[in-house]
Biopython code that builds the backbone (N, CA, C, O; Angstrom):
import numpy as np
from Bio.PDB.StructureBuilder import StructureBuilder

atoms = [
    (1, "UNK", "N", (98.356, 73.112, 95.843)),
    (1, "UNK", "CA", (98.649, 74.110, 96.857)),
    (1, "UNK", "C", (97.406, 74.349, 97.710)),
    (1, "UNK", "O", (96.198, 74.444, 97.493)),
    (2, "UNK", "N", (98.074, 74.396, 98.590)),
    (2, "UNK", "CA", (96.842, 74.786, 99.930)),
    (2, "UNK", "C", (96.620, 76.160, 100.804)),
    (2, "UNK", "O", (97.594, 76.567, 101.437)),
    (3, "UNK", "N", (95.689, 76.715, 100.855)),
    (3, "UNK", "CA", (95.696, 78.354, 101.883)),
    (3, "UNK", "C", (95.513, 77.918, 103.198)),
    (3, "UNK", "O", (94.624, 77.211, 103.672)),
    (4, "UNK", "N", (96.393, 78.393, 103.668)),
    (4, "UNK", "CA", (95.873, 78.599, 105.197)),
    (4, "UNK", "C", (96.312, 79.898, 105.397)),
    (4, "UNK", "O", (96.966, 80.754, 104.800)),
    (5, "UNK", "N", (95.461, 79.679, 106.914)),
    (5, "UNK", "CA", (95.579, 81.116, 107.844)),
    (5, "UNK", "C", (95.518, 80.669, 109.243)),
    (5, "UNK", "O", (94.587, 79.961, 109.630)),
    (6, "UNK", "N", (96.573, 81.092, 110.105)),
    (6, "UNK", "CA", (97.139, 80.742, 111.365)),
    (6, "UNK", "C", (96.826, 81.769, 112.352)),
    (6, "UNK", "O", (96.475, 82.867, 111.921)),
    (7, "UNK", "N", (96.877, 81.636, 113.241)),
    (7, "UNK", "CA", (96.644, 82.961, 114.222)),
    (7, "UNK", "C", (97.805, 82.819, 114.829)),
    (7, "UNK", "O", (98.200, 81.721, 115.222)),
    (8, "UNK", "N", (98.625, 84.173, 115.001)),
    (8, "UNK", "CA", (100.207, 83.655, 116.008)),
    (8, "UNK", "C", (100.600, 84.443, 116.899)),
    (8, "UNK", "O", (101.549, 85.223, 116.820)),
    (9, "UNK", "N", (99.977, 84.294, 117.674)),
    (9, "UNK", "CA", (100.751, 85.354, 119.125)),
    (9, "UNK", "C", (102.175, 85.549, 119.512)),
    (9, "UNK", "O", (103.034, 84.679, 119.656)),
    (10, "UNK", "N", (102.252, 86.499, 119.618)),
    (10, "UNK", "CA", (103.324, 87.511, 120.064)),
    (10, "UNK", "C", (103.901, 88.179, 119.329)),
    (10, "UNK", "O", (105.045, 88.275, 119.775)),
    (11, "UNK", "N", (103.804, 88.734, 118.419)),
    (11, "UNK", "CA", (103.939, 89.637, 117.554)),
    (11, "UNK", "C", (103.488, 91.189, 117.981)),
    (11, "UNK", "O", (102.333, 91.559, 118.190)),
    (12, "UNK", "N", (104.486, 91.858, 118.043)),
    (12, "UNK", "CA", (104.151, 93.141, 118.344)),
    (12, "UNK", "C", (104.843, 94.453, 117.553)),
    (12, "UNK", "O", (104.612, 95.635, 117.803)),
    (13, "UNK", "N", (105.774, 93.912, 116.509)),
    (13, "UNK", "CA", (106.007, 95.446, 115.318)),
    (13, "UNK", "C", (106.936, 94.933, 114.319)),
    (13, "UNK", "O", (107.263, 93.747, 114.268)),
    (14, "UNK", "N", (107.191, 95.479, 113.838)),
    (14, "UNK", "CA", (107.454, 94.938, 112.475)),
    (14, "UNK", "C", (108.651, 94.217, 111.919)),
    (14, "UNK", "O", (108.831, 93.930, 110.735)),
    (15, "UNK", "N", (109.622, 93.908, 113.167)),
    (15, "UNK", "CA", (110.729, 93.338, 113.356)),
    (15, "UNK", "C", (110.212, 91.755, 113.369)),
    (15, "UNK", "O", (110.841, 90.929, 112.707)),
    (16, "UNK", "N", (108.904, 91.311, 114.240)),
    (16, "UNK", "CA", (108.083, 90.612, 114.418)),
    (16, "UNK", "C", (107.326, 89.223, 113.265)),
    (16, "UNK", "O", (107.137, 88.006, 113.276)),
    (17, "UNK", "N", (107.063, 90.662, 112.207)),
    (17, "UNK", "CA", (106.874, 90.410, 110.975)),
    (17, "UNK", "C", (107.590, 89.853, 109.976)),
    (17, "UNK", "O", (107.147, 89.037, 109.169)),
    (18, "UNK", "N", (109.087, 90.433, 110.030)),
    (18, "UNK", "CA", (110.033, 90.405, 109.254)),
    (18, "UNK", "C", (110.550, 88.859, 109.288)),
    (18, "UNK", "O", (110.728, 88.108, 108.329)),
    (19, "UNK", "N", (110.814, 88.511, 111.224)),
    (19, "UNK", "CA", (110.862, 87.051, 111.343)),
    (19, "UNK", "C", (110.286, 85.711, 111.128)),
    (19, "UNK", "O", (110.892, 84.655, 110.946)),
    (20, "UNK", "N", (109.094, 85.912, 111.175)),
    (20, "UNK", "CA", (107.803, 84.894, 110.718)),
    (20, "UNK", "C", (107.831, 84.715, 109.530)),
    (20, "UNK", "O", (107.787, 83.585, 109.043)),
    (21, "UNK", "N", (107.958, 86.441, 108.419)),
    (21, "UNK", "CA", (108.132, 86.113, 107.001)),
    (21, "UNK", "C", (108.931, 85.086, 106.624)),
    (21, "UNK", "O", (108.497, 83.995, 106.255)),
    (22, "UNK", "N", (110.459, 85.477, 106.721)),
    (22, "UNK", "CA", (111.279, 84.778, 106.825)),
    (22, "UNK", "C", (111.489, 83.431, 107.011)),
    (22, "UNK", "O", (111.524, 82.639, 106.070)),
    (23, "UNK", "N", (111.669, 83.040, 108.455)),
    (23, "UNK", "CA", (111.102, 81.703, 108.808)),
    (23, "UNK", "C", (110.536, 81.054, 107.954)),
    (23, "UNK", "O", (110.946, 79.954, 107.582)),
    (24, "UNK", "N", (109.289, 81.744, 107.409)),
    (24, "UNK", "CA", (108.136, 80.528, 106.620)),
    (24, "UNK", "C", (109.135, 80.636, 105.072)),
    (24, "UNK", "O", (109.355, 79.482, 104.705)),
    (25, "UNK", "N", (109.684, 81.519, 104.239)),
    (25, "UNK", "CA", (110.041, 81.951, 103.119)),
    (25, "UNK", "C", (111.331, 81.059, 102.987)),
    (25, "UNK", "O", (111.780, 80.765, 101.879)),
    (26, "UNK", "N", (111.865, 80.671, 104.074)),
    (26, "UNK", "CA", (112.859, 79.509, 103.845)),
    (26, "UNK", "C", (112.284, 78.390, 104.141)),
    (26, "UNK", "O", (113.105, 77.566, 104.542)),
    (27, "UNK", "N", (111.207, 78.010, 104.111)),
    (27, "UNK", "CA", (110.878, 76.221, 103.715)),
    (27, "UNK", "C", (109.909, 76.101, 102.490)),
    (27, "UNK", "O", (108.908, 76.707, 102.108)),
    (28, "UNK", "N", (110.611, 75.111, 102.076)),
    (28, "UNK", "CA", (110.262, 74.539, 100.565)),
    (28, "UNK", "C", (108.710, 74.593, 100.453)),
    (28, "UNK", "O", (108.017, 74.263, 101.416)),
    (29, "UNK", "N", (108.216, 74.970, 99.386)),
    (29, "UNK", "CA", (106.678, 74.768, 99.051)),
    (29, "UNK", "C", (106.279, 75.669, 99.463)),
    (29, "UNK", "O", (105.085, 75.453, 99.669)),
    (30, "UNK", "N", (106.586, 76.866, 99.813)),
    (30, "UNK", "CA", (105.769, 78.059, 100.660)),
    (30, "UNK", "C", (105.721, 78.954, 99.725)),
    (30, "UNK", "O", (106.628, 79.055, 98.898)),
    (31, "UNK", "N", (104.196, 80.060, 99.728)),
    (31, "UNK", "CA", (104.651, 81.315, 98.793)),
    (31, "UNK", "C", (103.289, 81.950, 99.132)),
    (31, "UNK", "O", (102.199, 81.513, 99.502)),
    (32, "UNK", "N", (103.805, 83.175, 98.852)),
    (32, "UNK", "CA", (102.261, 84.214, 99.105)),
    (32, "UNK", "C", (102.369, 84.350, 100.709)),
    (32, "UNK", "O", (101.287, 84.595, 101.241)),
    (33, "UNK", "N", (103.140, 84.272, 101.315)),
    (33, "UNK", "CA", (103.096, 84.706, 102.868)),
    (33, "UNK", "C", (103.101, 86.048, 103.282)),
    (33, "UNK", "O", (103.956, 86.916, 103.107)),
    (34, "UNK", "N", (102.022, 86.087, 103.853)),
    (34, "UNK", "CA", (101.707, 87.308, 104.379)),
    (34, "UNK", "C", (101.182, 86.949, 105.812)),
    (34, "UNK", "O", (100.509, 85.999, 106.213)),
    (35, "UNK", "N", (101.858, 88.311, 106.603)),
    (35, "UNK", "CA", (102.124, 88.455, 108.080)),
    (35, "UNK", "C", (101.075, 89.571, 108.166)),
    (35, "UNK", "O", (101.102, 90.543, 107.412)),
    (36, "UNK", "N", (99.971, 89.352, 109.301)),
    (36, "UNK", "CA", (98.798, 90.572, 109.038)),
    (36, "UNK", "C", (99.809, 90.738, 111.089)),
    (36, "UNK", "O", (100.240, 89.857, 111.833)),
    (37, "UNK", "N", (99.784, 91.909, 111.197)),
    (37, "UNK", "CA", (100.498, 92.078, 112.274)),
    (37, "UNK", "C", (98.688, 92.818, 113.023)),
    (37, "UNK", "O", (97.787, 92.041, 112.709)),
    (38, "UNK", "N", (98.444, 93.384, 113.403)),
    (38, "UNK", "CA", (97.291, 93.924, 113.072)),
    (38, "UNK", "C", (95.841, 92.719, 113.663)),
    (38, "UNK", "O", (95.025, 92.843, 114.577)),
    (39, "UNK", "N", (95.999, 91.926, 112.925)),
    (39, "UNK", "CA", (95.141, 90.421, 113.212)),
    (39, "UNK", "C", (95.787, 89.124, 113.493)),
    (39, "UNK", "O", (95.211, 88.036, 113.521)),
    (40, "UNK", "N", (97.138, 89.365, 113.712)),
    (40, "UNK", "CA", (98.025, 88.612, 114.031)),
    (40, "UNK", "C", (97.456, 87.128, 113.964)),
    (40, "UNK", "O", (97.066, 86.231, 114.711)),
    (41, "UNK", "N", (97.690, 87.483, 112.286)),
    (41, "UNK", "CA", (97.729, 86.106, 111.718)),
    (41, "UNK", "C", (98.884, 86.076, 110.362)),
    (41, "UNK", "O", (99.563, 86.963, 109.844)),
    (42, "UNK", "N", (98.759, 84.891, 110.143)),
    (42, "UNK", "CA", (99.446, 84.497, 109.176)),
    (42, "UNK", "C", (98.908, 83.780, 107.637)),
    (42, "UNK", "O", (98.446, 82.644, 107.744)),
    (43, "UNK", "N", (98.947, 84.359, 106.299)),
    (43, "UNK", "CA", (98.168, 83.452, 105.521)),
    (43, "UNK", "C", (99.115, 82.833, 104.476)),
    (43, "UNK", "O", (99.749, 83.861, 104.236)),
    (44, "UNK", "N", (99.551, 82.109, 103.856)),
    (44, "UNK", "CA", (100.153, 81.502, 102.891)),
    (44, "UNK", "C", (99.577, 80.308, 102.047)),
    (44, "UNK", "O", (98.595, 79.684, 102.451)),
    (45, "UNK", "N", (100.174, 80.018, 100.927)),
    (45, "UNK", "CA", (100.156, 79.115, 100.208)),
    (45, "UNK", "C", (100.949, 77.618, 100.627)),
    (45, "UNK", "O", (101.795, 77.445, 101.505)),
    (46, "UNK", "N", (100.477, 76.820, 99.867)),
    (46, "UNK", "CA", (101.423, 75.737, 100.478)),
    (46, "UNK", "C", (101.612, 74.223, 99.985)),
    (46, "UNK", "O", (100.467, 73.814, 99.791)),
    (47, "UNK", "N", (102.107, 73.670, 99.827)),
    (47, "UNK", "CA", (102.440, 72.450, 99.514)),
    (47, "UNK", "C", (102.332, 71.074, 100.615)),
    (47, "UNK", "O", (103.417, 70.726, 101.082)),
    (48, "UNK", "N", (101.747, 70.694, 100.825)),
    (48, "UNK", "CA", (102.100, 69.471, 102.113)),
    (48, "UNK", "C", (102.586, 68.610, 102.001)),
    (48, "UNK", "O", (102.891, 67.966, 103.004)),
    (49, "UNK", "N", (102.949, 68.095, 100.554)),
    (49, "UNK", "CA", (103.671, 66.938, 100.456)),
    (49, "UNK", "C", (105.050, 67.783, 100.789)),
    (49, "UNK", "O", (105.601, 67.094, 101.648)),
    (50, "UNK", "N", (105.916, 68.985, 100.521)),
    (50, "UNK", "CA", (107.184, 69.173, 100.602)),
    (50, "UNK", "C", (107.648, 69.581, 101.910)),
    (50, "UNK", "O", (108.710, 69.260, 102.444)),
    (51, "UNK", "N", (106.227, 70.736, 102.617)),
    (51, "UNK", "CA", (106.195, 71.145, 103.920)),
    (51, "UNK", "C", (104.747, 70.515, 104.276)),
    (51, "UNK", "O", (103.864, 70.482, 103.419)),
    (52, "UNK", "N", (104.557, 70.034, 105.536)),
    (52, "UNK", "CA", (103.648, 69.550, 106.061)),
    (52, "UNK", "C", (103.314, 70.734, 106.848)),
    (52, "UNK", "O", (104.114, 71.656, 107.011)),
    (53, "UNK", "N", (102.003, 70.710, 107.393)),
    (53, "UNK", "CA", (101.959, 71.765, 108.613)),
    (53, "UNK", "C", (102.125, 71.982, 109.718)),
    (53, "UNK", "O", (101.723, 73.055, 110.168)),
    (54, "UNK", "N", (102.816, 70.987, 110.608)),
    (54, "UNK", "CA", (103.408, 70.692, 111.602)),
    (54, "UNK", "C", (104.667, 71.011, 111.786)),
    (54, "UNK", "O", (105.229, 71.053, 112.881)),
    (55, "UNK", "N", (105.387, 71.361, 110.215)),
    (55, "UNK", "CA", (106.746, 71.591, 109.963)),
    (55, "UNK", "C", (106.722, 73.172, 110.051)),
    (55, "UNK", "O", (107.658, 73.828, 110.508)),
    (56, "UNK", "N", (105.405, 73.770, 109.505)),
    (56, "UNK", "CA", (104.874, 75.392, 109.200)),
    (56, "UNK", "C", (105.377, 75.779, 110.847)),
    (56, "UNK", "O", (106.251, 76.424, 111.426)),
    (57, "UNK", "N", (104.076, 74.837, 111.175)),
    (57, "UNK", "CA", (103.973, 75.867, 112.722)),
    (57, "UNK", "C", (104.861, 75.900, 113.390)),
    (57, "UNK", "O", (104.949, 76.871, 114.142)),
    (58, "UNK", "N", (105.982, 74.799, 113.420)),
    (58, "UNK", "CA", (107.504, 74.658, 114.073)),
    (58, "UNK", "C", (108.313, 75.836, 114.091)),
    (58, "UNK", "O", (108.908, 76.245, 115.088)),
    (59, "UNK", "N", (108.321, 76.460, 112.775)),
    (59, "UNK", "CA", (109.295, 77.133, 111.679)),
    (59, "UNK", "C", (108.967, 78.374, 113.089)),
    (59, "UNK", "O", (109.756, 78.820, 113.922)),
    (60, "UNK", "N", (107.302, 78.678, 112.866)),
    (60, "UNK", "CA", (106.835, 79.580, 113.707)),
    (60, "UNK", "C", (107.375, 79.916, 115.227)),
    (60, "UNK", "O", (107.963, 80.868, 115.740)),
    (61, "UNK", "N", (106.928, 78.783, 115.635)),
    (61, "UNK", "CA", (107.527, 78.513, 117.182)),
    (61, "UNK", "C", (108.977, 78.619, 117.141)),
    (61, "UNK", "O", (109.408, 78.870, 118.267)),
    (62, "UNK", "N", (110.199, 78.489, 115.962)),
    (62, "UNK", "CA", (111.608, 78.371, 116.273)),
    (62, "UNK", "C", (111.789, 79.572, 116.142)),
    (62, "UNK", "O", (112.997, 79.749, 115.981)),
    (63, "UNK", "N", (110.955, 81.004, 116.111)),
    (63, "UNK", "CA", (111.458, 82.222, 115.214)),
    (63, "UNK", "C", (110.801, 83.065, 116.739)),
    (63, "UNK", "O", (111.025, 84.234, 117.050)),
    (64, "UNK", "N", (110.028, 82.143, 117.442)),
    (64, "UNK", "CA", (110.259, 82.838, 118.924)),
    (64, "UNK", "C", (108.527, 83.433, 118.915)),
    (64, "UNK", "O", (108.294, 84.589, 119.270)),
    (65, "UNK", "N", (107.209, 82.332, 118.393)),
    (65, "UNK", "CA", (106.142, 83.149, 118.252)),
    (65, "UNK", "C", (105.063, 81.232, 118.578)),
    (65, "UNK", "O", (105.280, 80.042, 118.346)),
    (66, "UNK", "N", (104.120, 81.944, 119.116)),
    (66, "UNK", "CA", (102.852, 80.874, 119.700)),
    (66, "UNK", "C", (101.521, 80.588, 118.509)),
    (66, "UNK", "O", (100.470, 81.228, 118.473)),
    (67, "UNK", "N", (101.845, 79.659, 117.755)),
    (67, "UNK", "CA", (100.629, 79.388, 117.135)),
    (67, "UNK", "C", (99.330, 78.513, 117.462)),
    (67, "UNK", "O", (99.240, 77.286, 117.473)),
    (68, "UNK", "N", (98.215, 79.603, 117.760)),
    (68, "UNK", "CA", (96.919, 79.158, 117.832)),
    (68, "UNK", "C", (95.791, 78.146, 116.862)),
    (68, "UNK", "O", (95.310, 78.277, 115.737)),
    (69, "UNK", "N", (95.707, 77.414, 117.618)),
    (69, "UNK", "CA", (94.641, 76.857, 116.825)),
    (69, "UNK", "C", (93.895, 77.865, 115.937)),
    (69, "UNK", "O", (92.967, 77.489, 115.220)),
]
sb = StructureBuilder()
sb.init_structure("model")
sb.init_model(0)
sb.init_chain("A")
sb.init_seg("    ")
for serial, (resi, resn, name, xyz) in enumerate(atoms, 1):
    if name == "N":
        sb.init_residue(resn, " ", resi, " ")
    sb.init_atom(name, np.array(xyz, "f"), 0.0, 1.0, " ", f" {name:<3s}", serial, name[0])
structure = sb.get_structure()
């Protein structure tokens, strides 16, 4: 398992939060996700052989949010 931490713009209250959680909480290999709304970032656990991170940041972008380098 791997940590990362994402930075993800557009997030602005807790409806925000709820979606990103989500999003990431339905793909395989994910856990420990936490949505810092606040520092609008994102940190989780992770697997890359099951989710890659290209698949992460997708999940992100399909739930209606901009992930930063």
């Amino acid at each position: 398992m791997e940590k990362t931490v994402l930075r993800v713009e557009g997030m602005s209250c807790e409806h925000c939060v709820k979606a990103v959680t989500k999003a990431l909480e339905e793909l395989p290999g994910l856990k420990d996700v936490e949505v810092n709304l606040k520092g609008n970032t994102v940190s989780f656990l992770f697997d890359p052989a099951k989710t890659p991170l290209p698949n992460i940041e997708a999940a992100i972008t399909d739930a209606g949010y901009e992930v930063k380098g």
